[in-house]
C-alpha positions as CSV (number, residue, x, y, z in Angstrom):
1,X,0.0,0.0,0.0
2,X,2.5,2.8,-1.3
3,X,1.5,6.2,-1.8
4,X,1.3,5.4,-5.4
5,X,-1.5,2.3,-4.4
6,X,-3.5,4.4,-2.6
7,X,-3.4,6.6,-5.6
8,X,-4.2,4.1,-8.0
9,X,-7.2,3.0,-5.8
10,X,-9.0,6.2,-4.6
11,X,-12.0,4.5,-4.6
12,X,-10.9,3.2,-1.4
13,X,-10.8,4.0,2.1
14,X,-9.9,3.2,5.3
15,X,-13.0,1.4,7.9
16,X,-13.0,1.7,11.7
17,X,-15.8,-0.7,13.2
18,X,-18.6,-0.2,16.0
19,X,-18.6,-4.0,16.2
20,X,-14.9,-5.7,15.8
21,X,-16.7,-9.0,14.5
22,X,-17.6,-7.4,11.4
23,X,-13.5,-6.3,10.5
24,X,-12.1,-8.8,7.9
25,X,-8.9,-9.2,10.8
26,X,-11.4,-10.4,13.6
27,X,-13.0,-13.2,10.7
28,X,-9.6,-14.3,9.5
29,X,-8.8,-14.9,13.2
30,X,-11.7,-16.8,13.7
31,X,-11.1,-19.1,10.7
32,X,-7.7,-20.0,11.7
33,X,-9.3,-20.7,15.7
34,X,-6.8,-17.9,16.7
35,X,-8.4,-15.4,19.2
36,X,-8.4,-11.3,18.2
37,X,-6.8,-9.6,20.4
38,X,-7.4,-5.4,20.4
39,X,-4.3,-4.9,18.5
40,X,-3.7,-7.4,16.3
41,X,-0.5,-7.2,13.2
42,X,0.4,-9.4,10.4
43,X,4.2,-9.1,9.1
44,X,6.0,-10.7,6.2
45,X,9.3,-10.8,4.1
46,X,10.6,-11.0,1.0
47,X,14.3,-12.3,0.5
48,X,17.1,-10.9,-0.5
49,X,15.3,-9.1,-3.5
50,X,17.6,-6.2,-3.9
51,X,20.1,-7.8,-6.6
52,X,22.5,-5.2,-6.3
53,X,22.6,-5.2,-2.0
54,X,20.7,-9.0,-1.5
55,X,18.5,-6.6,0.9
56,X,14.9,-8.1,2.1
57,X,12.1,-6.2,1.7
58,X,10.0,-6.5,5.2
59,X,6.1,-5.2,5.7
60,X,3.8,-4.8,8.3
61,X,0.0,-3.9,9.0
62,X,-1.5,-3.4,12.2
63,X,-5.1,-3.1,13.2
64,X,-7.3,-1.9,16.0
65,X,-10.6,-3.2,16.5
66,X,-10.5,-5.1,13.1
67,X,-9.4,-0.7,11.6
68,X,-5.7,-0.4,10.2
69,X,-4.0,1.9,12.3
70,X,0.4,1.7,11.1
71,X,1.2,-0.1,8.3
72,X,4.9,-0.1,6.7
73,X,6.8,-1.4,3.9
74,X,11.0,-1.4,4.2
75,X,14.2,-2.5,3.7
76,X,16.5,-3.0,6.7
77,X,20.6,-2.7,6.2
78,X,21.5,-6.0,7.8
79,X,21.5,-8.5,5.4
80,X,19.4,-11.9,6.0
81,X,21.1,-14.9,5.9
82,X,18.0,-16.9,4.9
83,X,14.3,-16.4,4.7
84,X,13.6,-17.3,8.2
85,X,15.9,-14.7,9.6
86,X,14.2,-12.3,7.1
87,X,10.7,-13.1,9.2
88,X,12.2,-12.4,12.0
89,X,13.3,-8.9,11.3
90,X,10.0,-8.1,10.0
91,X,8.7,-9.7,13.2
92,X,10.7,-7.4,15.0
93,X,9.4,-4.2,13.5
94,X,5.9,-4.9,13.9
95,X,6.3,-6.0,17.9
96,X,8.7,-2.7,18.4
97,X,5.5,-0.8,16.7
98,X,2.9,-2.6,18.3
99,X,4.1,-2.2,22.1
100,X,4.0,1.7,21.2
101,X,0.9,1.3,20.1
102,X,-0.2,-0.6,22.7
103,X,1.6,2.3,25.5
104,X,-0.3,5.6,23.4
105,X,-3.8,3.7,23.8
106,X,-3.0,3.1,27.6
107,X,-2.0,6.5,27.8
108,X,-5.7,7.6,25.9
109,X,-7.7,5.1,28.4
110,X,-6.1,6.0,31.3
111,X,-4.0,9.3,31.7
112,X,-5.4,11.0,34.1
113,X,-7.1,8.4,36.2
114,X,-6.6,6.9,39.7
115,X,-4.8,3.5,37.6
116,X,-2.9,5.4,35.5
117,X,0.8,3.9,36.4
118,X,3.6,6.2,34.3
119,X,6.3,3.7,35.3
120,X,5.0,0.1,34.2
121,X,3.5,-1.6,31.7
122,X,-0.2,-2.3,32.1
123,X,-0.8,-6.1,32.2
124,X,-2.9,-6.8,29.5
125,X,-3.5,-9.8,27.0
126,X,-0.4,-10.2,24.7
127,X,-1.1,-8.4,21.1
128,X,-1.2,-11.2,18.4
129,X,1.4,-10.9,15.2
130,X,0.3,-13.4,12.7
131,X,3.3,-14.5,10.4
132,X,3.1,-17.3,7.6
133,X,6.6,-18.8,8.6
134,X,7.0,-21.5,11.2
135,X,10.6,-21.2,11.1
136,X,9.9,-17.6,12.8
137,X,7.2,-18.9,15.5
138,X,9.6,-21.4,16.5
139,X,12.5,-18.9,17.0
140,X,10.1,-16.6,19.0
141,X,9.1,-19.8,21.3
142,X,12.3,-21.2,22.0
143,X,15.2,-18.9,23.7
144,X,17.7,-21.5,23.3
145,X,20.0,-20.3,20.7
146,X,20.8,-22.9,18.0
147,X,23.2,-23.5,15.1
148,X,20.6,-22.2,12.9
149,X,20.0,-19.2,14.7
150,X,22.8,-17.9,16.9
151,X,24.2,-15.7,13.9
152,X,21.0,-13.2,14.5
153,X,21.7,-9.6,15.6
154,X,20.4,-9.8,19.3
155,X,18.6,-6.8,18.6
156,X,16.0,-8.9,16.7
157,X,15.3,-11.0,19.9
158,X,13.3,-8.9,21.1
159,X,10.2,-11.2,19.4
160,X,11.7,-13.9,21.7
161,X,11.4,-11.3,25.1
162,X,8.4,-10.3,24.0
163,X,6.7,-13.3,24.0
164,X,8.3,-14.2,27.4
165,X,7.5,-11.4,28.8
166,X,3.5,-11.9,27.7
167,X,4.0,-7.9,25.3
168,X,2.7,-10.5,22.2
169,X,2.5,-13.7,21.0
170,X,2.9,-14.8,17.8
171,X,0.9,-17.1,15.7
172,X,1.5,-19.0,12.3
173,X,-0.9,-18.2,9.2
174,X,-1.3,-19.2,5.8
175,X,0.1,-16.9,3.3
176,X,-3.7,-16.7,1.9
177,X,-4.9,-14.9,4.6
178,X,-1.3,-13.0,5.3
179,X,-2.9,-9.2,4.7
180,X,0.9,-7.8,4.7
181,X,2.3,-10.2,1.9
182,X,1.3,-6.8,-0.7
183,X,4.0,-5.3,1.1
184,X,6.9,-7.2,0.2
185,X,7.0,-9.0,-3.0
186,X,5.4,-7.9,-6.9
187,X,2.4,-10.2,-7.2
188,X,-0.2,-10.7,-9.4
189,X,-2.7,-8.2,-9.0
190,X,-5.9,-10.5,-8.4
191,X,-3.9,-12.1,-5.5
192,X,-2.5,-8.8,-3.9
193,X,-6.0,-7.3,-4.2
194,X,-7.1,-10.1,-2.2
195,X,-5.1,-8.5,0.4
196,X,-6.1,-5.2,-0.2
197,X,-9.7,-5.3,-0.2
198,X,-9.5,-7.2,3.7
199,X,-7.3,-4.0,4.8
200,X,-9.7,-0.9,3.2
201,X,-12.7,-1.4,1.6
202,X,-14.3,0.1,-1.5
203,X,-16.4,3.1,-0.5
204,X,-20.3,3.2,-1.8
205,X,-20.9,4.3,-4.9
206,X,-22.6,7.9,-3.6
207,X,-19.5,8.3,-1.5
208,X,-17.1,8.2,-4.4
């Protein structure tokens, strides 16, 4: 969703919901048994699709209350040594932009207040990042380093703290219902509109 999709599709907008169980996010989660939480994020990777730098292009979009709130398309300097590691960094991103998130709506819902606690971290339900690699959900469940994994900057294990500390959890899903695989990869455009029409939605005809 570059500047120059959303100019190509102006027909479309953006769609906050009264009732999260009408969002596209909340019925993908429920089709795959996983359980919404309020801020929920999908992130994927290319690999090494720069030929001149062997850079990965990583993605992310996250929604609250089934509406898209960040979403963001880059390519990170290190360099990923295979596709797995490539998940991970854009992992990392979207759990670094998620637990700000997650602090500004605390602030919103409680500054202010009696409960309003500037030095910790509320306890709440850990945010959900759905990623369509089980290579990555593995790494983010087990904080034993291994062969395969102990060349990672250590910045990126912050998906592994995370999750131990309960910030989010992440859960496998299959690339059909990956909303951030537009992101990262040239695609066919009847698959990547798939994508597109379950993150904004084509506005009425007497709205466009």
């Amino acid at each position: 969703m570059e500047v120059k999709g959303l100019r190509k599709h102006k027909n479309y907008a953006i769609k906050y919901y009264a009732n999260e169980e009408e969002s596209p996010v909340y019925k993908i989660c429920k089709n795959n048994n996983i359980k919404p939480t309020d801020i929920t994020a999908f992130s994927d990777s290319s690999w090494q699709d720069c030929i001149d730098t062997r850079r990965s292009t990583i993605g992310n979009k996250i929604f609250y209350y089934g509406g898209l709130i960040e979403w963001t398309s880059n390519m990170p300097t290190p360099v990923a040594q295979s596709s797995a590691e490539a998940e991970y960094m854009a992992a990392c991103a979207a759990c670094m932009a998620m637990s700000h998130l997650s602090m500004v709506v605390y602030d919103l819902e409680h500054l202010g207040s009696k409960e309003y606690d500037k030095y910790h971290t509320p306890k709440t339900s850990p945010n959900i990042l759905l990623v369509d690699n089980d290579a990555t959900v593995n790494m983010a469940k087990n904080f034993k380093p291994t062969k395969r994994n102990r060349h990672i900057e250590r910045r990126f294990h912050y998906v592994r703290l995370g999750q131990q500390d309960n910030k989010h959890r992440i859960v496998w899903i299959s690339t059909k219902d990956q909303l951030a695989d537009d992101l990262t990869k040239t695609q066919d455009s009847e698959i990547a509109m798939t994508h597109v029409e379950r993150t904004i939605i084509k506005l009425p005809e007497h709205l466009q």
